[in-house]
Legacy VTK file of the C-alpha trace (Angstrom):
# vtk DataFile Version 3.0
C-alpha trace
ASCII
DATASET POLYDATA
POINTS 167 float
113.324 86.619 114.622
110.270 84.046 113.991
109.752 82.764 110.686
106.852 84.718 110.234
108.429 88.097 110.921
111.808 86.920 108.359
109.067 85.824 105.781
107.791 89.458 105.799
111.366 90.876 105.725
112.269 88.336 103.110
109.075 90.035 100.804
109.389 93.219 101.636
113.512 93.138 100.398
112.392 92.592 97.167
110.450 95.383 96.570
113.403 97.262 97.529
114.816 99.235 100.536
111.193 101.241 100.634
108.253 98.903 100.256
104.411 98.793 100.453
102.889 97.001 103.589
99.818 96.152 101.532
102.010 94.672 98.922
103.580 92.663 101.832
100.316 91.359 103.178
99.312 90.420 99.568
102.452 88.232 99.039
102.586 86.859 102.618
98.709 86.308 102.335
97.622 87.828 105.859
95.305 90.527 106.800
97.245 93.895 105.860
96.250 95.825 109.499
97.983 92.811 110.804
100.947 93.018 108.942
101.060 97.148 109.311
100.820 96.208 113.382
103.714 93.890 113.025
105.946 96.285 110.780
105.328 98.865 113.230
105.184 97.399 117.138
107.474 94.180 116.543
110.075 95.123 113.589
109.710 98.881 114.398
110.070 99.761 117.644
110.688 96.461 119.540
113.802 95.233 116.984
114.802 98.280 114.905
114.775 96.938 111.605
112.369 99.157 109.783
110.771 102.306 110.007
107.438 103.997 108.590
108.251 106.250 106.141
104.566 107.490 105.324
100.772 106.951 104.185
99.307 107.494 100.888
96.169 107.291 98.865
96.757 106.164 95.809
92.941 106.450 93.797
91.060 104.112 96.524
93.999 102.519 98.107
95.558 103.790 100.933
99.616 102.630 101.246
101.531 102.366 104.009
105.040 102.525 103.518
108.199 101.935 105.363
111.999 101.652 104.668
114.507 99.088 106.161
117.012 101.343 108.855
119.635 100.284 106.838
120.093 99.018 103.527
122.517 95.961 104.782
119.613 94.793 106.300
117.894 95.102 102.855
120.728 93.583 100.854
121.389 90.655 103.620
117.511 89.579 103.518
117.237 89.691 99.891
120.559 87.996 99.140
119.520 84.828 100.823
116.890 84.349 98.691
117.187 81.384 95.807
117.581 83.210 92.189
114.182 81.233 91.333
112.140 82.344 94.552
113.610 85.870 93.479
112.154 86.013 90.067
108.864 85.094 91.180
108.667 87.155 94.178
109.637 89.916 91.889
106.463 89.526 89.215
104.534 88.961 92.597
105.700 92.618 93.803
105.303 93.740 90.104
101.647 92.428 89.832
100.478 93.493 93.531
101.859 97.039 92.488
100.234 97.429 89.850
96.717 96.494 91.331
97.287 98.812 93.935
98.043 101.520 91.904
95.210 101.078 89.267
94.666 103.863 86.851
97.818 105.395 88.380
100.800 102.683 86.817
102.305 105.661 85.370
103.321 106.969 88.189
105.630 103.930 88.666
106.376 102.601 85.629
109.850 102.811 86.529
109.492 100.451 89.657
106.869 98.243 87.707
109.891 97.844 84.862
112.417 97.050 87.439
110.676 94.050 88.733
109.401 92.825 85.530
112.637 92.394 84.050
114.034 91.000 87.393
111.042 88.699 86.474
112.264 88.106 82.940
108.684 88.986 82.409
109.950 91.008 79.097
106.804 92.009 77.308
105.759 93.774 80.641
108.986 95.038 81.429
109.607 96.795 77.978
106.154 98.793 78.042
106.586 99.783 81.792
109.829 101.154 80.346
108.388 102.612 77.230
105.662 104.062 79.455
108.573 105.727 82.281
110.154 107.084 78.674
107.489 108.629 77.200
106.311 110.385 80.634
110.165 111.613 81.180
110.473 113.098 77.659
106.715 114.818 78.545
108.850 116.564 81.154
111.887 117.551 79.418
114.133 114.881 81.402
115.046 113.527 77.021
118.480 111.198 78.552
116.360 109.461 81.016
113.618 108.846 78.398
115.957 107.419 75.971
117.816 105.413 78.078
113.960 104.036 79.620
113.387 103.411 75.669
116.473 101.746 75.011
115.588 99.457 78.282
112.501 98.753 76.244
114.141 98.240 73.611
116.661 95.921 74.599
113.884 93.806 76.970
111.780 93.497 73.184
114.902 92.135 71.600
114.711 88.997 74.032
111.502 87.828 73.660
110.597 85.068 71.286
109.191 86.614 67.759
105.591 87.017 67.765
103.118 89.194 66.841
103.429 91.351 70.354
107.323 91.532 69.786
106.562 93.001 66.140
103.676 95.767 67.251
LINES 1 168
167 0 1 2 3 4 5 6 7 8 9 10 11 12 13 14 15 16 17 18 19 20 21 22 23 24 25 26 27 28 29 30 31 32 33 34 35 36 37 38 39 40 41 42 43 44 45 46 47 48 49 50 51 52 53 54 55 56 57 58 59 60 61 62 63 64 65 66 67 68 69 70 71 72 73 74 75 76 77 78 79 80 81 82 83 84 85 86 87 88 89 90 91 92 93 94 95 96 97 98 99 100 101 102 103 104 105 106 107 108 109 110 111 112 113 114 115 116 117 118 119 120 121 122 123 124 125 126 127 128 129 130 131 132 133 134 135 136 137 138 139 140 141 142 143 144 145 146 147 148 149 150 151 152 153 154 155 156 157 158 159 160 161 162 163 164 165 166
């Protein structure tokens, strides 16, 4: 593949084996209808890699998303990434979500938590996860929200002491 096309793989595996065009085009830094026409002529139907899985709107944004054909290909793309490029691509992915999903985080605080403590970004990590609790206990789903709070929990007990780590 050209090094454009693996740089857009490379992205996308870190938001996981379903990912977000737009948050692809974000991290890349290209025009998202050019990345969506990429995803789906050149790494779609001409190489077999991906596949769209579906559009959304999410309050103004509209999402494209699409799902590596297998997760090896998922797995292989993200393991060759450097632990450091990793952690930052992850906050990228974390931060690009949560733009596009303003005034709807809620929805996925559970992704947003995953990538922030990929990120090591702990004070954002624990409230995504204190956020996916609360909303699981709201729907009677009490082992996942305790086990999201005690995520929380744990990602609070590793940041420095400070006035956030005490409210």
């Amino acid at each position: 593949l050209p090094a454009d096309l693996q740089e857009l793989l490379a992205i996308a595996s870190v938001e996981g084996e379903v990912f977000t065009a737009e948050v692809v085009a974000r991290l890349a830094g290209r025009d998202t209808r050019q990345v969506v026409r990429r995803l789906t002529q050149e790494l779609d139907r001409l190489h077999n890699l991906v596949r769209e899985e579906g559009r959304e709107r999410v309050g103004v944004a509209r999402l494209s998303r699409f799902r590596f054909r297998h997760n090896f290909f998922q797995a292989y793309l993200y393991d060759t990434l450097g632990d450091s490029e990793r952690e930052v691509l992850h906050e990228d992915v974390a931060d690009a979500l949560e733009a596009l999903h303003e005034g709807h985080t809620a929805e996925i605080a559970v992704q947003l938590a995953r990538h922030y403590e990929a990120a090591q970004s702990l004070d954002k990590a624990a409230h995504h996860c204190l956020q996916a609790g609360h909303r699981a206990v709201a729907v009677f789903a009490h082992g996942e929200g305790v086990a999201l709070a005690q995520r929380g929990l744990r990602a609070i007990e590793q940041m420095p002491d400070s006035q956030d780590r005490r409210r």
